[in-house]
N, C-alpha and C positions, 0 to 999 in steps of 0.2 A: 108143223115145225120145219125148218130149213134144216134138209138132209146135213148139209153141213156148216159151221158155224168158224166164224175167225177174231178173235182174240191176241191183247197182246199179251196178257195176263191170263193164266188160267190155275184157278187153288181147287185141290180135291180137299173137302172137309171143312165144314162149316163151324167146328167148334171153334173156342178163343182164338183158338193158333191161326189159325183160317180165315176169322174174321178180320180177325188186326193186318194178316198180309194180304186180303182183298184190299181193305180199305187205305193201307199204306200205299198200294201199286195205284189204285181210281185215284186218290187224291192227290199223285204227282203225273195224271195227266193218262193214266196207260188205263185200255177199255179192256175190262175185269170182268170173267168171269168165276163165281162160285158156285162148286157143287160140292150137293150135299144128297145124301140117302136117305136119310130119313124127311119128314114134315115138321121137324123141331131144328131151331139153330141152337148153338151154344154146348152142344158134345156135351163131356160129363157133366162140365157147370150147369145146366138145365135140364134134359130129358136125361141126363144121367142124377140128379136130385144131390151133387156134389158143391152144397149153397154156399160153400167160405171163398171169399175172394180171401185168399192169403198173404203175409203179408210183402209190402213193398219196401222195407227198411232192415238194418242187421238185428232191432231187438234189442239195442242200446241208443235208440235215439237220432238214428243218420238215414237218412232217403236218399238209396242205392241204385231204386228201377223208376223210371220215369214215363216218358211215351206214351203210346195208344194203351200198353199197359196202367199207367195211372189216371189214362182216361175214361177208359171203364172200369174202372176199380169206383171211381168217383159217379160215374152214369150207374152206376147197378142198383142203385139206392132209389133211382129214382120213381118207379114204382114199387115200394115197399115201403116196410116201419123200420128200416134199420138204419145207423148215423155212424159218420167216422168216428173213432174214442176222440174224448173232450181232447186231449195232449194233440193229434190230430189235424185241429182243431171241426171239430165234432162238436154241438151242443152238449153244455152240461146235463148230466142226468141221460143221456139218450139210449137206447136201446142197441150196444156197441161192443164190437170186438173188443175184447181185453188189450189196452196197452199199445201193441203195435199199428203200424198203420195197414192195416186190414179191414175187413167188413164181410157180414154176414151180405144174402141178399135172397130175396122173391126169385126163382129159380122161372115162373113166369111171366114175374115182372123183366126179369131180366132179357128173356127172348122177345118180350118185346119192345126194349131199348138196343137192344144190339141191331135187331132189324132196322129201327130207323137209324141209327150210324151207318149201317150199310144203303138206305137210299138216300142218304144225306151226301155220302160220297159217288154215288153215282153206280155201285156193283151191281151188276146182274146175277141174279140169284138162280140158280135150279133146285129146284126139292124134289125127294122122290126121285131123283136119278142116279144109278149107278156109274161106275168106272169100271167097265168090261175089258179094255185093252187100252195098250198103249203103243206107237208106232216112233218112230226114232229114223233120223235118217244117215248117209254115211258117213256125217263123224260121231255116230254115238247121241246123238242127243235128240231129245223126245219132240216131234213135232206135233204131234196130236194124239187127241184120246179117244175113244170109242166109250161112250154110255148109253145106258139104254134108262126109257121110263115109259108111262102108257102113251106117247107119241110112237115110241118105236125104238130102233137101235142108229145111232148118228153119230157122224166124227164132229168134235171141239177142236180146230187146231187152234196155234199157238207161237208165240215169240218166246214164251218162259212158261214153265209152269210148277208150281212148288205143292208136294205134299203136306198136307198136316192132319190127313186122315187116323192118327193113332196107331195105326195096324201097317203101316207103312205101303198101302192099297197099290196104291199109283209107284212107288219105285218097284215093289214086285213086279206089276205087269210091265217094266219096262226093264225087267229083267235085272236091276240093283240087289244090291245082298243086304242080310239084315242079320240081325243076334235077336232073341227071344228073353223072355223074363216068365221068374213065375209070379202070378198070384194068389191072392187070399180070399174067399169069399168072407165078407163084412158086408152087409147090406146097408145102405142108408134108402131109407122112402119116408115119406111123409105120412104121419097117424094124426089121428084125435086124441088127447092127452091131457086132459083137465089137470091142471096147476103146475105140466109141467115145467121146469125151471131150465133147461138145457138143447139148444139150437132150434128157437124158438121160429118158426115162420110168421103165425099172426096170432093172435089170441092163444085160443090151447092145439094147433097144429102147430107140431114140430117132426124134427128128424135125430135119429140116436144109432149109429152102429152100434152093436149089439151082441158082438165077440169079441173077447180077447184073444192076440194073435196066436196064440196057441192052440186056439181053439178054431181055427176059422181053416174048412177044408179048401185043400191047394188047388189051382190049376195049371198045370205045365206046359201047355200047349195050345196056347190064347190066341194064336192066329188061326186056328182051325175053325170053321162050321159046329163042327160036331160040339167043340170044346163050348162055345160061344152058348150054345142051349143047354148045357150041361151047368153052363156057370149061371144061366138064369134064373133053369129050375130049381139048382139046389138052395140060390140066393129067395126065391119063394119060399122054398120047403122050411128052410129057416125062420121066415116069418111068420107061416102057419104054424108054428110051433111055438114061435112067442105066446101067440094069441090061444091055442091050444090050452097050454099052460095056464095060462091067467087067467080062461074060463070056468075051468077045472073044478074048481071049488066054489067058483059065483059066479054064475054065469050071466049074471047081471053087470057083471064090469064089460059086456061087449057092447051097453049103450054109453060105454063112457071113452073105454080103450079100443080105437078100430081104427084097419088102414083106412087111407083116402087116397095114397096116390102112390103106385111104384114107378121105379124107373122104368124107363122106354129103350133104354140099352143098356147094354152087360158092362158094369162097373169094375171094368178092366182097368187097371191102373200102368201098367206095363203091358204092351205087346211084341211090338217091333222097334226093335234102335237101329236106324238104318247105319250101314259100314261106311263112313263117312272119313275124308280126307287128315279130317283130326280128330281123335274119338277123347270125349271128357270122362276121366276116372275117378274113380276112389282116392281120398288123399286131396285133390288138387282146390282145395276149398283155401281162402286167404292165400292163394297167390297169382303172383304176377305172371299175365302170359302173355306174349309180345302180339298176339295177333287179337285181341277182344277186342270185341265190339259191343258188349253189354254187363252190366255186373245185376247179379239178382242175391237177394238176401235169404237164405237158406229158412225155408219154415218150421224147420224143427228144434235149431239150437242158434240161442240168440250169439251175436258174434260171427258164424261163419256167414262170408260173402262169396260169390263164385265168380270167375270170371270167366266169359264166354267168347272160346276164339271163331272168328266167322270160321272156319273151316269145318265146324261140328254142324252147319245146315250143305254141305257142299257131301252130294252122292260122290263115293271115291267112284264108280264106274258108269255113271250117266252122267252127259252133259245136259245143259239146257233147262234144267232144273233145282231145284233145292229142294230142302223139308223143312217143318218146325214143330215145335211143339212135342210130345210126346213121342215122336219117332223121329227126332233129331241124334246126332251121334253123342251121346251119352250113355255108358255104361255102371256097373258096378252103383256103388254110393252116389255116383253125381245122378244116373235115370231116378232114384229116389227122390234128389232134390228139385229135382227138372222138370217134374211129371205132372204138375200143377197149374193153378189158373194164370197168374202172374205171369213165370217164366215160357209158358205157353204165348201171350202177349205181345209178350218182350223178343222171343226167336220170333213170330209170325212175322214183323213188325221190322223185322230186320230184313228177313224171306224176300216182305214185299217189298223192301225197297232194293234192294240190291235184284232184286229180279225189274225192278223199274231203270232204277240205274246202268245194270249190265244192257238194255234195252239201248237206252240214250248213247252208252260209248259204243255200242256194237261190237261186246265182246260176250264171252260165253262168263257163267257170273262164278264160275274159276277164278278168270286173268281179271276182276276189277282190283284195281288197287284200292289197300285199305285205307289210305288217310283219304279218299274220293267217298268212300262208304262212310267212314267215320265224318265228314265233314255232311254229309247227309243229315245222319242221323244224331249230330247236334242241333240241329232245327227242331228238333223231337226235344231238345233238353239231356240227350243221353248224357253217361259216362263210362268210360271203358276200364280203366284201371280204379283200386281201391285207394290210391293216393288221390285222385281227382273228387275223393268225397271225404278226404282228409283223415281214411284209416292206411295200415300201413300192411304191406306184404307178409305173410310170417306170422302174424299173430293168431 
């Protein structure tokens, strides 16, 4: 493999976030690379066994998020049994998210629709490689990365490069600050489940968290090593416990009730919010903010819309970079509502094009002006404000 490699585009983290702003950056023309650490793409939505594409409307009727976001929202179906809801328009009768515009999905079906989106636009993929360091020159912003895989240890430089590693990987090593979050151990994996009736994958495999939040031990310290194996085994130990249980008195329900498949990483929901030039808080859900550039529909409570100012993918102290996804600057109640497949999509998506764009005006993807970003990212269908989908500020 060539000791070093050059890039105008370069994304750490192949999940959603990752994939939508490779594919955003390759298909306005900028050669993309993606890396990724594991041999699975698609982050929690896949090897993490996190199968709801959530949804893309406020829960009263209105389609809020659009883009490469509602393009894989719509591709994720496509190897599996699952259909948009009839309302949707979804077949009648089909096997569908309740109500919203949402969708279950094949967690390997889906890693292998996202893969060919990615050679469909042209990304260059790495698997199995780390992001070791990061090098930055003197104004601050990161020229290239150091990864290693079984080739060896080699620099990736770069024109841009944007995280959306989760764990905010790549702004650490280039020395960016972050905030922490706790989480819950709730395990989702896929069993054999005769007649079950609830997050069905195919016939009788499906997936069920299995604590209520009270009951699901914490992890405070999700960016560590240690924590990371700590939050895996006890997510196992949970499970052999289920099945422990069930056997107990018939031990004949292990030919009916058994795993088939856990995840392949630690179902961290929160790690790193990187300190970003605009941080989204608690509270700021139905309103107006002068600088969005995307509006996402809150998946918890039907009505709340969020809007998203570019400056929450913009590191306050590295240039030449962005994030999205999961370690974008959201805090408090909005990293809740942010944390997910959708709006994961929808920042990535954003990531890559303005790391395309700042490329084109040759400025650092700080100084792009917004209505150049916004006028972008109408080609996508976007909308930025909640008036432009005919709800209102304040509600």
């Amino acid at each position: 493999m060539n000791p070093e490699l050059k890039y105008d585009v370069v994304v750490a983290g192949a999940g959603v976030a990752g994939i939508a702003a490779a594919v955003a950056a390759a298909r306005r023309g900028m050669k993309t690379a993606l890396i990724e650490k594991q041999t699975i793409i698609g982050g929690l939505a896949t090897s993490g066994l996190i199968f709801v594409y959530l949804p893309l409307c406020d829960g009263k009727g209105t389609q809020v998020t659009f883009g490469i976001s509602e393009e894989l929202l719509r591709r994720s179906k496509n190897y599996g049994p699952y259909d948009l809801p009839e309302e949707w328009g979804g077949p009648v009768g089909g096997k569908a998210y309740p109500s919203r515009l949402a969708t279950y999905f094949n967690p390997a079906g889906f890693t292998l629709e996202l893969d060919k989106i990615l050679k469909e636009a042209g990304v260059e993929l790495f698997l199995e490689t780390m992001v070791v360091d990061a090098e930055k020159d003197c104004s601050d912003a990161v020229k290239s990365i150091t990864v290693a895989n079984a080739s060896g240890m080699f620099k990736i430089a770069g024109c841009r490069f944007i995280d959306t590693t989760g764990d905010a990987s790549l702004l650490r090593r280039a020395g960016g600050e972050y905030e922490t979050g706790v989480n819950f151990v709730s395990p989702w994996w896929i069993e054999n489940a005769p007649g079950a009736t609830r997050y069905h994958i195919i016939d009788d495999l499906h997936i069920e968290p299995i604590l209520p939040i009270e009951a699901q031990p914490k992890a405070e310290n999700p960016e560590t090593g240690e924590c990371a194996t700590w939050f895996s085994r006890t997510a196992w130990e949970l499970i052999r416990n289920r099945y422990e249980k069930l056997y107990k008195d018939d031990p004949e329900q292990r030919r009916k009730f058994f795993p088939v498949h856990l995840p392949a990483m630690p179902q961290f929901r929160k790690i790193a919010a990187a300190k970003c030039v605009t941080m989204l808080e608690s509270g700021q859900q139905n309103q107006h903010l002068d600088t969005s550039v995307g509006l996402y529909g809150d998946w918890r409570r039907s009505g709340w819309v969020w809007e998203t100012p570019y400056g929450t993918l913009l590191p306050e102290k590295t240039n030449g970079m962005l994030v999205a996804g999961r370690c974008m600057g959201a805090i408090g109640d909005a990293w809740e509502a942010f944390r997910v497949i959708p709006s994961a999509a929808m920042t990535g998506e954003i990531a890559g094009v303005a790391a395309a764009l700042s490329i084109d005006k040759k400025c650092d993807p700080k100084e792009l002006e917004i209505e150049n970003l916004r006028g972008e990212l109408r080609k996508s269908n976007f909308r930025f404000h909640l008036e432009e989908v005919g709800l209102e500020a304040g509600k």
